[in-house]
C-alpha positions in Angstrom: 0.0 0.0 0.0 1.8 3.2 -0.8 3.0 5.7 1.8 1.9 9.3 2.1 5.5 10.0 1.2 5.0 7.8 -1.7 1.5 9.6 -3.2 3.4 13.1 -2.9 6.5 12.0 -4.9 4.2 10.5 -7.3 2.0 13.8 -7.5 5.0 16.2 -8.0 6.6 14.0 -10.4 3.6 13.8 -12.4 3.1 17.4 -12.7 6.3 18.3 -13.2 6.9 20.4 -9.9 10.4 19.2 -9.2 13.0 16.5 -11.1 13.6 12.5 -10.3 17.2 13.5 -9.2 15.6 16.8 -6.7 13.3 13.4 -5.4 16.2 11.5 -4.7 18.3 14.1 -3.0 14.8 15.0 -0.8 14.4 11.3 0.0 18.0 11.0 1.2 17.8 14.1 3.2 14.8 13.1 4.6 16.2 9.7 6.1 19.2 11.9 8.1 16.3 14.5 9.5 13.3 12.3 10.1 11.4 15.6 8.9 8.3 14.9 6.2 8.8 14.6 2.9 7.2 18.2 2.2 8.9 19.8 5.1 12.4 18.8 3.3 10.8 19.8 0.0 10.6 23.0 1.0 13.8 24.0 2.8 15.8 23.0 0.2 13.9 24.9 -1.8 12.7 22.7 -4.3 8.8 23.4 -4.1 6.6 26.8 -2.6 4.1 26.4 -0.3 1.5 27.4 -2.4 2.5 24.9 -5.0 2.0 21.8 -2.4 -1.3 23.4 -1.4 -2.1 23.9 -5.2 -1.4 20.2 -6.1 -3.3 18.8 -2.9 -6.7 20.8 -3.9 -6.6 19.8 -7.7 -5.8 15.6 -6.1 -8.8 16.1 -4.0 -10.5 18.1 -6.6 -11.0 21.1 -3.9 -10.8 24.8 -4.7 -7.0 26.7 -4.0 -7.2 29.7 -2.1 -4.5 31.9 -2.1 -5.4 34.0 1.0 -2.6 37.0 0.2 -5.2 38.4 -2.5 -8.4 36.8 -1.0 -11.2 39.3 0.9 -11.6 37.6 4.3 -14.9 38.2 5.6 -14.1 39.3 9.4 -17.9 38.2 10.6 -16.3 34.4 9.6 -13.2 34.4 11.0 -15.3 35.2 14.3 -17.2 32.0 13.9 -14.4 29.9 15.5 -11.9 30.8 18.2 -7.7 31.4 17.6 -6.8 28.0 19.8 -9.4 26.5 17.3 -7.7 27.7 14.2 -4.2 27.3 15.4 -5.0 23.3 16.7 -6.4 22.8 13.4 -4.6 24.9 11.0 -7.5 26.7 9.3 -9.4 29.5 9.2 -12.9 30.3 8.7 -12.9 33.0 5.2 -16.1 34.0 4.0 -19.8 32.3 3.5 -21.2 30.5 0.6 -24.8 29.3 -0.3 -25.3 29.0 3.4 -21.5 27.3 4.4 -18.6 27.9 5.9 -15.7 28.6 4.0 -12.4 28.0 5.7 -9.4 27.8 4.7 -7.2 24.6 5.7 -3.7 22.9 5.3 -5.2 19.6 5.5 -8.5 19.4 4.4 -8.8 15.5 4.7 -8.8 16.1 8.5 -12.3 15.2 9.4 -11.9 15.4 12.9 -11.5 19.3 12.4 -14.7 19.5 9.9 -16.7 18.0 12.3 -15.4 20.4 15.4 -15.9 23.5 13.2 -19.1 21.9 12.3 -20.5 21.6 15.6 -18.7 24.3 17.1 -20.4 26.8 14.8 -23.6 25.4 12.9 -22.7 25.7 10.2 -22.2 23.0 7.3 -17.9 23.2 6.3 -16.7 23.8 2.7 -12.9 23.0 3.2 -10.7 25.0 0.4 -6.9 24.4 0.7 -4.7 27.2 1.7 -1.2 27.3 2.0 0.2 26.3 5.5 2.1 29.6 6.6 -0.7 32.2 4.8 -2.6 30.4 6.9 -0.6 31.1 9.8 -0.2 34.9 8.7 -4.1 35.1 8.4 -5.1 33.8 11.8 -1.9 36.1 13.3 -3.3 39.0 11.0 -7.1 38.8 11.8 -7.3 37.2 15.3 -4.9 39.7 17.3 -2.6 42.3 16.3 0.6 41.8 15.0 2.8 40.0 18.0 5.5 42.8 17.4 2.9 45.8 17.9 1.7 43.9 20.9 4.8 42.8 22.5 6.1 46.4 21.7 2.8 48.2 23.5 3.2 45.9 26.6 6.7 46.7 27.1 6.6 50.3 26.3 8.4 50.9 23.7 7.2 54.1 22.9 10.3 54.8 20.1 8.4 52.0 18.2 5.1 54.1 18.2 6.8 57.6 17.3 4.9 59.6 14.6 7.9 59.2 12.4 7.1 55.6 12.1 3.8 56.1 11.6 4.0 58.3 8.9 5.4 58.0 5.3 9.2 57.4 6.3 8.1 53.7 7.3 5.3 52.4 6.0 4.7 49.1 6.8 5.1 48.5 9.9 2.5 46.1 11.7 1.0 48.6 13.3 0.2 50.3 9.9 -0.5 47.5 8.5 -3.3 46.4 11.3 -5.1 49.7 10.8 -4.9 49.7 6.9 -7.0 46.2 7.6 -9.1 47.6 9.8 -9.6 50.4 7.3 -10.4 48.3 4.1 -12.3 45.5 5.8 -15.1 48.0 6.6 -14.8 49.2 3.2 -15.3 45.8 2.1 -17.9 44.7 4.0 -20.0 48.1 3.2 -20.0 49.8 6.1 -20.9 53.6 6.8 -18.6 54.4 9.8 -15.8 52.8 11.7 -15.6 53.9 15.7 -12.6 53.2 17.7 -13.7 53.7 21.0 -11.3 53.7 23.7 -12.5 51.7 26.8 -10.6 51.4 30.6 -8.4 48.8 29.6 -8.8 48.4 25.8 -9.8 49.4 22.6 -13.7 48.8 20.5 -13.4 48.6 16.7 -17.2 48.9 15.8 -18.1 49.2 12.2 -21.4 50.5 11.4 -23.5 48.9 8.9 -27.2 48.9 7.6 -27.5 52.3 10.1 -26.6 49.5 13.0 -23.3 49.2 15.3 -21.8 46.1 15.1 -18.6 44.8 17.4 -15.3 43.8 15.2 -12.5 43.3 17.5 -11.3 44.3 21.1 -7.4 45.3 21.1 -5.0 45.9 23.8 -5.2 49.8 25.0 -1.4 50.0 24.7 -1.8 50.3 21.0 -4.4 52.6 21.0 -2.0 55.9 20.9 0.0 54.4 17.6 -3.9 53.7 15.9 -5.1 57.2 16.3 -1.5 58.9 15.4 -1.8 57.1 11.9 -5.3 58.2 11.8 -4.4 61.7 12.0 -1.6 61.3 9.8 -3.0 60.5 7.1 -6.3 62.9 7.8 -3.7 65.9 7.9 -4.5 66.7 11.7 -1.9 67.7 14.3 -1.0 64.7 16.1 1.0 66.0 19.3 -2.9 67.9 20.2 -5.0 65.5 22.2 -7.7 68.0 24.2 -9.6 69.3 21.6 -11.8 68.0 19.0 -10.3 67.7 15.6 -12.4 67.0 11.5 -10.0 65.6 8.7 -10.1 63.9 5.9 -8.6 61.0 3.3 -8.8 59.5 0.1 -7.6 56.1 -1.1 -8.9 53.9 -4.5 -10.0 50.7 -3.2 -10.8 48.1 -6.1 -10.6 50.4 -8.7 -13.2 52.7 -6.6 -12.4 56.3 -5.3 -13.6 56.4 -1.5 -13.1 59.5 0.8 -12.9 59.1 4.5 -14.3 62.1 7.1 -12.3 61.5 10.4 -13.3 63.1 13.3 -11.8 62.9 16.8 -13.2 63.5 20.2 -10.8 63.5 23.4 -12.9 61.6 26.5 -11.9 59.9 29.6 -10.2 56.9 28.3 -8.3 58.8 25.3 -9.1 60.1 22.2 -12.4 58.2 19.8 -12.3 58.4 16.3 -14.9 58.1 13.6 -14.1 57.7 10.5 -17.0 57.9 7.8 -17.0 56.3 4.7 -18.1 58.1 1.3 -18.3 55.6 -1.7 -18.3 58.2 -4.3 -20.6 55.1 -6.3 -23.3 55.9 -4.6 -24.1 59.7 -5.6 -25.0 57.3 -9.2 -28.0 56.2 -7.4 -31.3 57.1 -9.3 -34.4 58.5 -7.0 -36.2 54.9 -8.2 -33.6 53.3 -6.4 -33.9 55.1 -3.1 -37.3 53.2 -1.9 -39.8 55.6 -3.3 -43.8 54.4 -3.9 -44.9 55.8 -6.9 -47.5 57.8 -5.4 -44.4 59.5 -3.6 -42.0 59.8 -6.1 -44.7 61.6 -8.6 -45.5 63.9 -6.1 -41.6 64.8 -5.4 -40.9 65.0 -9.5 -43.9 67.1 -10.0 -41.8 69.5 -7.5 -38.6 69.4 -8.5 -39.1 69.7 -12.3 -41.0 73.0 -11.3 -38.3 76.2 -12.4 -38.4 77.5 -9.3 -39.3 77.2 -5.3 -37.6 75.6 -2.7 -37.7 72.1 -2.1 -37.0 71.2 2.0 -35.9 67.6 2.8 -35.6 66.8 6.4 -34.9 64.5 9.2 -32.2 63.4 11.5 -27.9 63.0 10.7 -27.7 59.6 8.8 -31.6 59.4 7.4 -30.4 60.0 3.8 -30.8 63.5 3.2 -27.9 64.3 1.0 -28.1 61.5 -0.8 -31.7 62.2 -1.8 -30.6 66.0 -2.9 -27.5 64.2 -4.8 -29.9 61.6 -6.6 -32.1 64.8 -7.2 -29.2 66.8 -8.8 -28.2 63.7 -10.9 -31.7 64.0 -12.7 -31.4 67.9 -13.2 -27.8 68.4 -14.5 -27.8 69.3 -17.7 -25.6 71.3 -19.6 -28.8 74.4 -20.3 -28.6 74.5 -16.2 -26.1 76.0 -13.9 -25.8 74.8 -10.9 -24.4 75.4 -8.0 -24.2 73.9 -4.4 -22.8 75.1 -1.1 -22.0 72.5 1.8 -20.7 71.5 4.8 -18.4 69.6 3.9 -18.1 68.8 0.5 -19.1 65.0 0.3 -19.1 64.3 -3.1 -17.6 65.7 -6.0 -20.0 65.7 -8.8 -19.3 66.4 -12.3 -20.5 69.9 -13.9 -21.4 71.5 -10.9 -20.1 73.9 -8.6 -19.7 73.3 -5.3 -18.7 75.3 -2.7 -17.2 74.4 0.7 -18.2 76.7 4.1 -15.0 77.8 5.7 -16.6 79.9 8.7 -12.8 80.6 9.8 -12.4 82.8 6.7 -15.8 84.0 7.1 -17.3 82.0 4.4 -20.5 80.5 5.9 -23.5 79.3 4.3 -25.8 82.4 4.5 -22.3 84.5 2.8 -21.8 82.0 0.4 -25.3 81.8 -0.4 -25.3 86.0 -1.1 -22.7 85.5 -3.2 -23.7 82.6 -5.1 -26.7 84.4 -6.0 -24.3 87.3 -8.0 -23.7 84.1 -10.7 -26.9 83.6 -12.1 -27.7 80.3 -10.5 -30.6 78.3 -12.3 -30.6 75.4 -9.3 -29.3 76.1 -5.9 -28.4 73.5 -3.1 -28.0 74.0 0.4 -26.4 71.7 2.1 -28.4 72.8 5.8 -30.4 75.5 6.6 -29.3 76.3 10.0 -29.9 79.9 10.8 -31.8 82.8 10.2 -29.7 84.4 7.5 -29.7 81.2 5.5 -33.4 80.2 5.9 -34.1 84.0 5.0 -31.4 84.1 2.0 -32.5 80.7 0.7 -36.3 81.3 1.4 -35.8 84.8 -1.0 -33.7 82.9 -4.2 -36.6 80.6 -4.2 -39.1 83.5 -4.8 -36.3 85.1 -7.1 -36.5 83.0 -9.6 -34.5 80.1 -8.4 -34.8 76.6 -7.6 -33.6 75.9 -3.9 -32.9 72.7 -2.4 -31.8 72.1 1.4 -32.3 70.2 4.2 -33.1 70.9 7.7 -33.6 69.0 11.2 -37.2 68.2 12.2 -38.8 65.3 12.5 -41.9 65.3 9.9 -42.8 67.1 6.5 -45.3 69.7 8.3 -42.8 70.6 11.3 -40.5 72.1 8.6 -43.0 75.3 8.3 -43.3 76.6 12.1 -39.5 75.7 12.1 -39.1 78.2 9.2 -41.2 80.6 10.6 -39.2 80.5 14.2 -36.2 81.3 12.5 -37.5 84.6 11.5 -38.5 83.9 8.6 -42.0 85.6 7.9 -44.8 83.4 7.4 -46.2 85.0 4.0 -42.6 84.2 2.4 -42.7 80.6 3.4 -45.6 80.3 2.1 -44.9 81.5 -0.8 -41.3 80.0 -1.5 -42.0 76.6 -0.4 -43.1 74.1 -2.8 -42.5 70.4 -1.2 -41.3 69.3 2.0 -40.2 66.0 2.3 -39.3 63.9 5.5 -37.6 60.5 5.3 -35.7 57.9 7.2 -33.6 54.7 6.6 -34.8 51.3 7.7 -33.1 47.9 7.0 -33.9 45.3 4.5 -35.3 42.3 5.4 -32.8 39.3 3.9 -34.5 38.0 1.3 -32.6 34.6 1.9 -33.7 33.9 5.3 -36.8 36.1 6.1 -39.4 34.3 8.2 -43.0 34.7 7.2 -45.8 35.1 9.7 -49.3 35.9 10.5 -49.4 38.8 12.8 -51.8 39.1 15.7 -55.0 41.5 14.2 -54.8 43.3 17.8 -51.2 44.5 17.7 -51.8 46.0 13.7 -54.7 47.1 14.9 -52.9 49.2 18.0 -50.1 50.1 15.6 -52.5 51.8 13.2 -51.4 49.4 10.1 -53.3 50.1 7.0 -55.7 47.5 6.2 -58.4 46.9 3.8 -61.4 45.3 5.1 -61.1 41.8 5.9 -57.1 42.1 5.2 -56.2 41.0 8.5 -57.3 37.7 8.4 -54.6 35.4 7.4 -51.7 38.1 6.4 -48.8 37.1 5.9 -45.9 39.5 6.7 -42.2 38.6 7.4 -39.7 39.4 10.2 -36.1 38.9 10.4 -34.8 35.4 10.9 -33.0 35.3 14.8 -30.2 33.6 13.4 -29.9 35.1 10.1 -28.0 33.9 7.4 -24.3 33.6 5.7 -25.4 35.9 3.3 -26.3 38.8 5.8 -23.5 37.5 8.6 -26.3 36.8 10.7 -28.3 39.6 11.3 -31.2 38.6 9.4 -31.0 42.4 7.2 -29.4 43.0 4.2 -29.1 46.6 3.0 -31.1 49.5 3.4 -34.3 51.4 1.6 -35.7 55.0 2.3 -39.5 55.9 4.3 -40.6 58.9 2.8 -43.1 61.6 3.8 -44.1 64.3 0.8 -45.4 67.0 1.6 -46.7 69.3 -1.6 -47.9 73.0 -0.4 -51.2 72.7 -1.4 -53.2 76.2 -1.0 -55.4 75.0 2.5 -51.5 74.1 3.9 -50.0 77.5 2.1 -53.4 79.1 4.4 -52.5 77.5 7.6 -48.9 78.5 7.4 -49.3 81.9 6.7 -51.8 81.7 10.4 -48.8 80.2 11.9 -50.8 76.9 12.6 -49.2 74.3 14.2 -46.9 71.4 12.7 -49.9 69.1 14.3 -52.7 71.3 12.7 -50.9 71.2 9.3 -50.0 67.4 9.5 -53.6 66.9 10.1 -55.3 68.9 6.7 -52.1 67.4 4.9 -53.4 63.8 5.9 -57.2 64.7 4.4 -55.3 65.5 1.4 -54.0 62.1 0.9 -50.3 62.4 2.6 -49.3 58.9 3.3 -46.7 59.6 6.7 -43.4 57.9 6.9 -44.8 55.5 9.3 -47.5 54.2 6.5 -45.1 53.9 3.9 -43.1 51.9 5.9 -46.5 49.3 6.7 -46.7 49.6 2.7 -43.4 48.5 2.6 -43.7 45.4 5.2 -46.6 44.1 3.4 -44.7 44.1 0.5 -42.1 41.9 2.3 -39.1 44.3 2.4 -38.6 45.4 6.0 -40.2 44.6 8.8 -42.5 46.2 11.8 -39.8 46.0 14.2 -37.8 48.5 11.5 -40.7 50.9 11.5 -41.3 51.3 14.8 -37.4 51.6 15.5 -37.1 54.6 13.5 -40.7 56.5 13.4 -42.3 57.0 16.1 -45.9 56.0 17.2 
């Protein structure tokens, strides 16, 4: 019966990986060190490691993985612990079609398929890896860099300077580590990674689908040597640690531009960063894309093809605002329109537009930039907030110029947007007059349409909520919820992605009335419903009995 030792010779032979005499040299070599066939192999350098991983996947007709280029999904290399992959040699890399994917030296190790298997619940695809990427990835994604730690521990605080940290040495763990950190989010779509310094250590969190979610926990010792490179390549001062700082950062990630807006905050345990991701890919979004009904989106075309008037979009930081207005100015820039925007900051470049960045150091603010803005002959104008009085009063006054205005501003529903106006000091006639639309919105999560769990809901609780049924509808509906385990393909959450609730709000003449008698945002809300406004909260019913979110999502983010 022939010998492990005997199958590999056979296999390299046959493929022509190394020569009869390099055999016969590894063979007697091996006899004098007692070492495996491979293991001599390989320091005399007759074969790679990859190569002997390579030729064991095609014999066993399993897929290679070479894990220097692959995108390991951190949410799977959480699925087992580091004694785990160390004792078995593996590690867990992505999901697929509701498996496991990891990554092993010895995939004919059933012992170790069945522990992962068990361990984790999910069923195992074994791919072959090479042995020591293997060992690099577990060191890579389960702890820090041994050096980095070993050098935080000790103190080595020449091994943290900024001048290692910055472009004189590049690669040193420590960069490395956050560059991974950096990218991962990136590549697992994130909106925002926090690094939240704790007592004794150090929260990554990245924040995706509008939700928090736990990465990794490193020691606190590195957490100085993080935030310098942070600020090194934002362009802040690194050696100030009281007061707040903003920054920014650009890098092309997969042949996509992405800009990063850092911000730090000095608290108790040391300074928290937030790094906010801007995928420049997703100012191409189309307003159908966004979530919109029909009903909605006619209502918000019908304003925003008007030539002039301002258009108000509102809610809270993170509900979509901006990217709403950037959707919007997608449809209206032409080359017979010029327009110009003026924000704070400048999130998106877009092409054939001029936009204008507030700098209220040099005294450049939106209500001076918007004055002066005005001297170009502006066919379309975007605010990026309306925050004061000399803005909403500037803004209110291009609108009934001649010019088409959109902005955004803080309130929680459509109708509150008026009185807001008004208690700014702006006069009641001219909102009345300038305002054509107002439009509220929010972001909810997407049910995963892989593992969503249909249901029939209790008629009481619909009923209490206020969910729009026809007669008779509540018997036997069928809605869906998230599953409590979730999926591979949404890492477990049970929500994939997001979509938009929208509130619009045209200025019909009864609400153009009731604004001008300073009626309240609870007056207006009420004529605007007779008129047929469907509220965020009822768009977001619409959209659970069409299966694409779920109550719970509603309720999180509108309020009863």
């Amino acid at each position: 019966m022939p010998t492990s030792t005997d199958r590999l010779s056979q296999l390299l032979l046959k493929h022509g990986v190394i020569t009869e005499k390099q055999l016969q040299a590894a063979l007697e070599r091996q006899k004098e060190t007692g070492s495996s066939l491979g293991r001599v192999l390989l320091e005399l350098g007759f074969v790679k490691e990859n190569q002997l991983a390579e030729l064991i996947a095609r014999e066993l007709g399993l897929e290679y993985v070479d894990l220097l280029e692959y995108k390991i999904n951190i949410q799977a290399t959480n699925m087992i612990s580091e004694a785990m992959a160390n004792r078995y040699l593996c590690i867990p890399i992505d999901f697929e079609d509701g498996k496991l994917v990891v990554a092993m030296a010895d995939p004919t190790n059933i012992y170790a398929l069945d522990d992962i298997r068990l361990t984790t619940g999910y069923q195992v695809k074994p791919v072959v890896a090479a042995k020591e990427d293997i060992l690099h990835a577990i060191q890579r994604y389960y702890h820090l860099d041994t050096d980095v730690v070993e050098e935080a521990l000790e103190g080595k605080e020449e091994d943290l300077e900024e001048e290692k940290l910055g472009g004189v040495v590049d690669d040193t763990p420590l960069v490395r580590f956050t560059t991974t950190i950096i990218t991962e989010a990136v590549n697992r779509g994130a909106s925002d990674i926090h690094i939240d310094p704790r007592e004794d250590e150090v929260l990554i969190r990245y924040r995706i689908d509008g939700v928090c979610q736990e990465i990794k926990r490193v020691p606190k010792n590195v957490h100085t040597g993080i935030i310098s490179r942070i600020k090194i390549i934002s362009d802040l001062n690194i050696a100030e640690h009281r007061v707040p700082q903003d920054g920014h950062f650009g890098m092309v990630h997969n042949g996509k531009a992405i800009d990063f807006r850092v911000a730090v905050l000095p608290t108790v345990y040391g300074e928290k960063v937030v790094l906010r991701i801007l995928d420049k890919s997703s100012i191409l979004l189309r307003l159908e894309d966004l979530g919109f009904l029909p009903e909605a989106l006619e209502k918000y075309r019908k304003a925003y093809t008007q030539p002039y008037g301002a258009i108000l979009v509102t809610g809270p930081t993170g509900s979509g605002k901006s990217t709403s207005l950037y959707a919007t100015l997608n449809v209206l820039n032409t080359e017979d329109r010029n327009i110009t925007t003026v924000e704070d900051p400048v999130e998106y470049r877009l092409p054939g537009i001029n936009q204008v960045q507030v700098n209220p150091k040099a005294g450049l603010t939106f209500a001076t930039a918007l004055r002066n803005i005005l001297r170009t002959s502006p066919d379309i104008i975007m605010v990026g907030e309306i925050r004061d009085r000399e803005t909403a009063k500037t803004a209110i006054e291009a609108a009934l110029t001649g010019h088409l205005v959109l902005s955004t501003l803080h309130t929680n529903d459509a109708p509150s947007a008026l009185p807001r106006l008004i208690e700014m000091g702006v006069e009641p006639y001219l909102v009345s007059s300038a305002v054509s639309c107002v439009m509220a919105q929010r972001l909810v999560r997407k049910l995963c349409p892989n593992c969503k769990v249909p249901y029939e809901p209790d008629p009481e609780i619909l009923k209490n909520l206020g969910f729009p049924l026809a007669e008779g509808e509540e018997k036997g509906l069928i809605i869906y919820k998230a599953s409590e385990t979730g999926c591979a393909k949404c890492n477990g959450t049970g929500y994939k992605g997001r979509i938009g609730l929208y509130e619009v709000m045209p200025m019909s003449e009864e609400i153009k009335r009731l604004t001008v008698r300073e009626a309240s945002a609870t007056t207006i809300m009420k004529q605007a419903k007779e008129e047929g406004l469907i509220t965020m909260r009822d768009d977001g019913f619409l959209k659970v009995k069409m299966g694409i979110t779920s109550i719970e999502e509603v309720m999180r983010v509108v309020a009863i």
